[in-house]
C-alpha positions in Angstrom: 0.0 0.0 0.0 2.6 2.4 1.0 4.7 1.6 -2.2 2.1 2.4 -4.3 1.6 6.0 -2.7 5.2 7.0 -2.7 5.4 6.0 -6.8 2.1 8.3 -7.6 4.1 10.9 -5.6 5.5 13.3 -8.3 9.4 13.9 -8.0 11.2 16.4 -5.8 13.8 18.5 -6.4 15.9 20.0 -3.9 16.6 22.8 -6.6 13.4 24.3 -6.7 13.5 24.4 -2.7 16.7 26.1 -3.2 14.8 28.8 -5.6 12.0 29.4 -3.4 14.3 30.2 -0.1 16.3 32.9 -2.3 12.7 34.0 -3.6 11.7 34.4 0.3 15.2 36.1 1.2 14.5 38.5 -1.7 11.4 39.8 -0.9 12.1 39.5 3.0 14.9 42.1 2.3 12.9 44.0 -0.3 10.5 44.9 2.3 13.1 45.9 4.9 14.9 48.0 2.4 11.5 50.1 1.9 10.7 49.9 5.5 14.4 51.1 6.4 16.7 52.3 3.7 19.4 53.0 5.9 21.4 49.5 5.9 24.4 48.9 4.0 24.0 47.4 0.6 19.8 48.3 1.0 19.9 49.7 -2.6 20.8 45.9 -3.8 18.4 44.3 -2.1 15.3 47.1 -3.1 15.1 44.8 -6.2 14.7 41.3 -4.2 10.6 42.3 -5.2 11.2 40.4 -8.2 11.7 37.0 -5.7 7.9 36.7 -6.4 8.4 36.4 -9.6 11.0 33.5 -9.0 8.0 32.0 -6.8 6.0 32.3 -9.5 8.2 30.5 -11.8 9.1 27.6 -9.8 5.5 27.2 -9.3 5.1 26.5 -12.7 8.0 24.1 -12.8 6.6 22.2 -10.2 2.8 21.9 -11.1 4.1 20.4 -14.9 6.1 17.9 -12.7 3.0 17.2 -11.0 0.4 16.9 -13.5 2.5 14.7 -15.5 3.0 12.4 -12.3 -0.4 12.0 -11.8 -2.2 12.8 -15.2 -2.5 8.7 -15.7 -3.2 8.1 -12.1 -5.9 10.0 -11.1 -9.3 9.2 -12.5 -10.1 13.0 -13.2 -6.7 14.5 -12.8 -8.1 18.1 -13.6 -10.9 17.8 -10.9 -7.9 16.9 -8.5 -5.9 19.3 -9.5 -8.4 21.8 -8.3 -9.5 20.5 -5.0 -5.3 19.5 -3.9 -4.5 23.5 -5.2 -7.9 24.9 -3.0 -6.8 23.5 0.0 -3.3 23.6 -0.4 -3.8 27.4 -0.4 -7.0 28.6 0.9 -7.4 27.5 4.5 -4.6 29.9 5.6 -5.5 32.8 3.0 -9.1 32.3 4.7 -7.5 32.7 8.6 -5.6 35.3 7.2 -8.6 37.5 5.9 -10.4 36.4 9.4 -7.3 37.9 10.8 -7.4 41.7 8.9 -11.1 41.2 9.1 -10.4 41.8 12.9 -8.0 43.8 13.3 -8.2 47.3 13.7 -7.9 49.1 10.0 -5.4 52.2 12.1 -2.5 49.5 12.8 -1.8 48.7 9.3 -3.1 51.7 6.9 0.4 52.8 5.9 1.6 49.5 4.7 3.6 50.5 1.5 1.9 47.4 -0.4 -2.0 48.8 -0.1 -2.5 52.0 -1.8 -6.4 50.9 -2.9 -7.8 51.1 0.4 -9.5 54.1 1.7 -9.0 56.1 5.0 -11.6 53.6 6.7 -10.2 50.7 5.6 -11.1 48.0 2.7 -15.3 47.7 2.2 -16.6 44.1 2.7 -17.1 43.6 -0.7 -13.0 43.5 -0.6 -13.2 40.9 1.9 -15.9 38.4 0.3 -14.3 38.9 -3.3 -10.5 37.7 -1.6 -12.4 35.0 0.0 -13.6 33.7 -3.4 -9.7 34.5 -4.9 -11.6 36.6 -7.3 -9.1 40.1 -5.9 -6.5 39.5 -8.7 -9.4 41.3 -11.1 -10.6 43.8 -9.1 -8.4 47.2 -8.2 -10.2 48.2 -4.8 -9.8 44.4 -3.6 -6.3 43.7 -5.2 -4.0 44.5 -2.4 -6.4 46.2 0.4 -6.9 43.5 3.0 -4.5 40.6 3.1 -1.2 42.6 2.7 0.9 40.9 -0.6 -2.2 38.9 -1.3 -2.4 40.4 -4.2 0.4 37.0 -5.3 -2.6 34.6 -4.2 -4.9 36.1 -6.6 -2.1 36.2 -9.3 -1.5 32.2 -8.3 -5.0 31.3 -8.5 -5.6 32.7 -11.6 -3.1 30.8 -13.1 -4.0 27.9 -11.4 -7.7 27.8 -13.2 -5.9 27.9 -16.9 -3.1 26.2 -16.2 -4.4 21.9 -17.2 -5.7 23.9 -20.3 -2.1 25.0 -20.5 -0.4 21.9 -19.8 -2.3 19.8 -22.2 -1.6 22.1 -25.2 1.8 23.5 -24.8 3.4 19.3 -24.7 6.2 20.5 -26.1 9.5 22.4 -26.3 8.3 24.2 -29.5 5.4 24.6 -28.1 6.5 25.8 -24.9 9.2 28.4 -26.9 6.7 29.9 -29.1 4.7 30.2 -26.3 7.2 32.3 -23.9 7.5 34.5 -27.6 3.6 35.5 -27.9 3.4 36.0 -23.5 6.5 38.2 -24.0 4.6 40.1 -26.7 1.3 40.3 -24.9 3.0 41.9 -22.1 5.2 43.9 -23.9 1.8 45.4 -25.6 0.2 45.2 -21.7 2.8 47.4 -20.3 3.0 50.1 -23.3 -0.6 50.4 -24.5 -3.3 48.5 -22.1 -2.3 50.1 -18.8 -1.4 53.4 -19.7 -4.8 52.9 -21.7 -7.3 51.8 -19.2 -5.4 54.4 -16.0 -5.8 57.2 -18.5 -9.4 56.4 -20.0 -11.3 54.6 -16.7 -9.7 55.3 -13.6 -9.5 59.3 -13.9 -9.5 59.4 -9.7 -6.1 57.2 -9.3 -8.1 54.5 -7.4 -5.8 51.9 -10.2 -2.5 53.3 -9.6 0.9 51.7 -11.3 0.4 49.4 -9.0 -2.4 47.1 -10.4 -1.1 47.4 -13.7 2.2 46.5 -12.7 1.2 43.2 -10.6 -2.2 41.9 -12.0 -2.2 38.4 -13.9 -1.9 40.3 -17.4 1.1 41.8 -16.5 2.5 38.3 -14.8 1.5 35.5 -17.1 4.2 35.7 -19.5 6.8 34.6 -16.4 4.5 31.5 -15.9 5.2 30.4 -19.4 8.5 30.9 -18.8 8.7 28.2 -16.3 6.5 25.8 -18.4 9.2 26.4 -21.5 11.9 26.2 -18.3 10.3 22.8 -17.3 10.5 20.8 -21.2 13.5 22.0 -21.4 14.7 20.4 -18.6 13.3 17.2 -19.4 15.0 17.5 -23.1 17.7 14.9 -23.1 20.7 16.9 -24.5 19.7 19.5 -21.9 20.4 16.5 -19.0 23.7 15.2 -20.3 24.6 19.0 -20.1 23.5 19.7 -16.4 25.6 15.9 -15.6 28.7 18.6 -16.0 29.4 21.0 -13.0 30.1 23.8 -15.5 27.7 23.5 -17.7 25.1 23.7 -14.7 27.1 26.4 -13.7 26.8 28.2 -17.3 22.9 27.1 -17.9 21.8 28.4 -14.0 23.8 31.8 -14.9 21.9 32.2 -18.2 18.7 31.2 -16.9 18.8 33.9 -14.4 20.5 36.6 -16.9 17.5 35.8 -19.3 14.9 35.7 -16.2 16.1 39.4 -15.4 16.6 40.6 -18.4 12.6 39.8 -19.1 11.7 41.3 -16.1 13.8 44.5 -16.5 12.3 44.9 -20.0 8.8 44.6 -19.7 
């Protein structure tokens, strides 16, 4: 019995756990570097906000892993996908909107990472749209009650679309031209739809750089990146390459050069 549970577990990799502590320690000292930008070396470290991203990209990694662990095992894999993904994440964003839904609005109005919320504090519409993960869409919900949930709104989205995802981009080609038309889109996002919609529908500031900068549109394109990064590590040229210390030396350097460079850009 317990055999056949560990071999419809999918893989682990201690590489991605490596990823996701220097995502943490990035945004950790992102935060302290706006809080106080009086350490040494702060100016470095005011950039550690891209760590989410990094979160967001060994997310994807790992869900392709996963799906294709358990895409023949499962009896609706999709259906399971969603329930193990809900409860994975919701039970602690829920105590954590229980939490701000108690807490006295005065204690936390200043946090850098709200600027939707009003003087009185997010309405309860805020609170019952972040309990059904529907904030990623709206601007007065986005960022106003759990502080930096604005990511589980981001994550959730991607999490409805992504077995459609999976199931079409099955391949490296795939996977390549589809980093090529997400780059695009938000290429096109940042220039022309944001600018667009702050100037044309939200005349009063209430959707500030903020939004445009951190909603899904503007994030998707690093998702694809980790489902190109994931074929390509499954590519078998790729694997005799990382079985060489330098080459994995070379292909993490690159990976992270590109990684930033797409960030920078858009």
């Amino acid at each position: 019995m317990s055999a056949k549970i560990i071999a419809s577990e999918p893989p682990h990799f201690a590489y991605i756990d490596a990823v996701r502590g220097l995502a943490f320690l990035a945004v950790l000292f992102a935060h302290v570097s706006v809080i106080d930008g009086c350490f040494p070396g702060w100016w470095a470290w005011s950039v550690g906000y891209y760590g989410v991203q990094f979160f967001f990209l060994a997310s994807a990694i790992t869900l392709c892993y996963s799906m294709e662990s358990r895409k023949t095992k499962d009896k609706r894999p999709v259906l399971s996908f969603f329930i193990r993904r809900l409860f994975r994440i919701g039970p602690m964003f829920w105590l954590a909107i229980l939490l701000y839904w108690t807490l006295p609005f005065e204690s936390i109005r200043h946090d850098w990472l709200r600027p939707f919320s009003g003087e009185t504090g997010p309405a309860g519409l805020d609170f019952g749209l972040n309990a059904l993960f529907l904030h990623g869409w709206v601007p007065s919900a986005f960022n106003s009650v759990v502080p930096g949930g604005w990511s589980i709104g981001v994550e959730m989205t991607f999490y409805l679309i992504f077995p459609a995802l999976f199931f079409k981009i099955n391949s490296l080609s795939r996977a390549a031209l589809g980093v090529f038309v997400g780059t695009l889109f938000a290429i096109i996002y940042f220039q022309k739809i944001g600018p667009f919609c702050q100037a044309h529908f939200y005349s009063d500031n209430k959707i500030p750089w903020f939004f445009t900068q951190f909603s899904f549109p503007a994030q998707f394109a690093v998702f694809l990146i980790g489902i190109f990064i994931y074929h390509l590590l499954r590519n078998e040229n790729l694997k005799v390459l990382t079985k060489n210390k330098t080459g994995s030396v070379y292909l993490l350097i690159s990976s992270l050069s590109f990684l930033a460079s797409f960030l920078k850009f858009v």
